[in-house]
N, C-alpha and C positions, 0 to 999 in steps of 0.2 A: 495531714492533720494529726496533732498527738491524740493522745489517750483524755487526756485532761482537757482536752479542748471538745473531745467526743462525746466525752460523760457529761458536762456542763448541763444539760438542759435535764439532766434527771439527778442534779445533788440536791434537791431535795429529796425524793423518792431515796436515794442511797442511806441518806443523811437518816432517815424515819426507819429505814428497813434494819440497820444499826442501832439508832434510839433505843428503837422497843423491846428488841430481846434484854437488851443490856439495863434498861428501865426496870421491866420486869423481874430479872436476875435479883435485882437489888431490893425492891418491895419483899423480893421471899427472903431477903435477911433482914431486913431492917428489924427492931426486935417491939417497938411500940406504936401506937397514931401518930406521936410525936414526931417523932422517924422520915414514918409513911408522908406527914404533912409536910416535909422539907422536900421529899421527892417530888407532891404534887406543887410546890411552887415554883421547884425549877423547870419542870414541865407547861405551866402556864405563860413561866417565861420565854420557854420555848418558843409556846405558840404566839403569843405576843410580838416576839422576834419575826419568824416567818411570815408574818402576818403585816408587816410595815411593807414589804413590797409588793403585796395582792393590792387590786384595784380596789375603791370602796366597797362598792355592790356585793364583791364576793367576801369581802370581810364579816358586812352585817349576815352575809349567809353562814358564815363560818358559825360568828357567835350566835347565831339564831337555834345552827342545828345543834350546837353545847347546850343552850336553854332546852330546847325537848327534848335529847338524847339525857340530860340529867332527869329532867322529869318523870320520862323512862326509869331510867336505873332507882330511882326513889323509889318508883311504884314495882318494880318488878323484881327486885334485889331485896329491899330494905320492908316492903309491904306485904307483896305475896309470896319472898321465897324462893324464886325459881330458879336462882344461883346464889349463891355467897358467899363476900369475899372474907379476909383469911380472921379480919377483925370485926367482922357483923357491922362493917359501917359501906358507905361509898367512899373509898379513897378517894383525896385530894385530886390526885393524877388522875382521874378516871373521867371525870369533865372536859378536863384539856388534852388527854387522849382523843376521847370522840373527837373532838376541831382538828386535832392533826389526821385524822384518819379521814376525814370527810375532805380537808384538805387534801390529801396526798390524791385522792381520788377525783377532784375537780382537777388538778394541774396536770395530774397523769393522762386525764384525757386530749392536753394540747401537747404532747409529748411528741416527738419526730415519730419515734418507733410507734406509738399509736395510732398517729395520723396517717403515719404507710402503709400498717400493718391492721389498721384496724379491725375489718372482717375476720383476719387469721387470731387474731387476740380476742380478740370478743366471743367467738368459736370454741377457743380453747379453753376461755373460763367459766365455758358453759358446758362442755364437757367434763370436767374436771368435775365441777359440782355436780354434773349429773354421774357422775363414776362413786365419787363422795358419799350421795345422798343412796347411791342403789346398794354400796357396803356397809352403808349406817340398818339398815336394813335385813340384811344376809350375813355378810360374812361378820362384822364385830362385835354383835353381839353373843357370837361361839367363843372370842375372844376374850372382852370386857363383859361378858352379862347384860349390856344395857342394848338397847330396840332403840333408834334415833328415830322416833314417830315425828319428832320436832323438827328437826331437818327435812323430813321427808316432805313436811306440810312448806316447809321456808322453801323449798326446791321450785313449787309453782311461781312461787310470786317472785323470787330471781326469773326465772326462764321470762317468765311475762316480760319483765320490764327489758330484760339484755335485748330477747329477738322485736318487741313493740316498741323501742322509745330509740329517740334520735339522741339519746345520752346513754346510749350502751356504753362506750368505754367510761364513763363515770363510776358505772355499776359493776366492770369488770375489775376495772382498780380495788373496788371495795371489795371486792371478793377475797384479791390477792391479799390486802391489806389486814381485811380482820382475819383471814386463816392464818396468817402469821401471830396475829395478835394473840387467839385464842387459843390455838395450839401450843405456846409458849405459854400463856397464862396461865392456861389450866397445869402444863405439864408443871411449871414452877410452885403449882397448888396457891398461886394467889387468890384464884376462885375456882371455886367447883359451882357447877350445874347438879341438879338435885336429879335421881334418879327417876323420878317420876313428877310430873312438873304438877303443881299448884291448881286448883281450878279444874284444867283439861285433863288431868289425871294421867295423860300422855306419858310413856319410856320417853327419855332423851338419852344422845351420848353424852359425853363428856368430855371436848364441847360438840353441840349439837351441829351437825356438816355445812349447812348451807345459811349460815348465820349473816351473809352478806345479803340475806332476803330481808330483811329487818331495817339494812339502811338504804334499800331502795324505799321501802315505804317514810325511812327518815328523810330522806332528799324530796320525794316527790312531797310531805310536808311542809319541806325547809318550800318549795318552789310553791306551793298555793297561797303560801301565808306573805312569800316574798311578791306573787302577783294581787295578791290582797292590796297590799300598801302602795303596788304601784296605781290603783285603780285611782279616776280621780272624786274628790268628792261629791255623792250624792249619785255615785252611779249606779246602776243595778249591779247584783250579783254575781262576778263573773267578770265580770268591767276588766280592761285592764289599759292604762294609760296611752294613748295611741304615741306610738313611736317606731324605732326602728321593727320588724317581725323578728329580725336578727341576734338583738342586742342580747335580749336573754342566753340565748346560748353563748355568745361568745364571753358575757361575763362567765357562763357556769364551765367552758372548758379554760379558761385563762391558766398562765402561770404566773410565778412571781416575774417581775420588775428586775431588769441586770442592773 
């Protein structure tokens, strides 16, 4: 079996883990919104693209979790502050980011290597984060000056979802996915996290370690509002369309279509 025939089930994953530094790279020169706004259209295009060979189901969850994840960044960038990006707006790109990230995260979980390996993967990006979140704490703030209180608080609610839900490798994708995002992000100074966040008056780093606890709470969103819609009319609260037990997860680990 060649090489190219090995990697296949993860060119997208390859293809995303490439995008975003290189996305990124280019946001920290671009010199205006204007600029910034060409970037987020090719990125939408991006996702747009990708997105023609996911099943429907995972599509509308694609764009569902872009709808709250911008709502999010409206309210928590642009409202209260708690990071900022380089031109005090929400880039273009940063809507159709979240959908490839929430992406790469659903198909990564039907991934060969996932599905073999999953216990040892899921393990290890729960360790990671808990090594993360116990140095955001101790040793980098000798370094950086800043106390990551913010990670430390995101650390339970990743542990929660990875070791309690039957969609751990969703949530360990995401983990992998936004450390790269975020570490790049910040390093390139597209955005900065505020030293002392808004509100909760909490130290954060910069970026804050366990940020992939944020879209566990986004997916398990995108999942009640998705089991909402499938309820049938006029049923109680909770309802949810009788059909396969199954169906929901196999939409939510799918990958694209060859």
């Amino acid at each position: 079996m060649s090489l190219i025939t090995r990697l296949r089930p993860y060119r997208y994953q390859l293809f995303l883990l490439a995008y975003t530094p290189l996305g990124l790279y280019a946001d920290s020169r671009v010199a205006n919104v204007y600029q910034q706004s060409a970037l987020g259209v090719l990125t939408f295009a991006v996702l747009v693209f990708v997105l023609r060979f996911a099943p429907r189901e995972q599509r509308r969850q694609v764009w569902l979790a872009v709808v709250i994840a911008t709502a999010g960044e409206l309210y928590f960038s642009v409202g209260v502050g708690l990071y900022r990006y380089r031109f005090e707006n929400v880039p273009l790109y940063v809507p159709a980011g979240h959908g490839l990230v929430y992406f790469f995260a659903l198909t990564s979980a039907a991934t060969p290597l996932m599905l073999q390996r999953r216990r040892l993967l899921v393990g290890l990006a729960l360790t990671i984060a808990t090594g993360w979140a116990l140095i955001g704490v101790t040793v980098l703030p000798l370094i950086t000056g800043r106390l990551d209180m913010t990670g430390a608080l995101l650390w339970p609610i990743f542990a929660y979802f990875t070791l309690r839900s039957r969609q751990a490798p969703v949530y360990a994708a995401a983990f992998l996915m936004t450390s790269v995002l975020e570490l790049f992000g910040t390093g390139f100074k597209d955005w900065t996290w505020q030293a002392v966040a808004p509100i909760s008056h909490l130290q954060q780093g910069n970026p804050p370690s366990v940020i992939a606890g944020a879209y566990c709470l986004l997916d398990a969103a995108v999942m009640r509002l998705t089991r909402a819609r499938r309820a049938p009319p006029g049923a109680m609260p909770g309802t949810i369309a009788p059909g396969p037990e199954e169906d929901l997860p196999a939409v939510v680990g799918g990958r694209p279509g060859r």
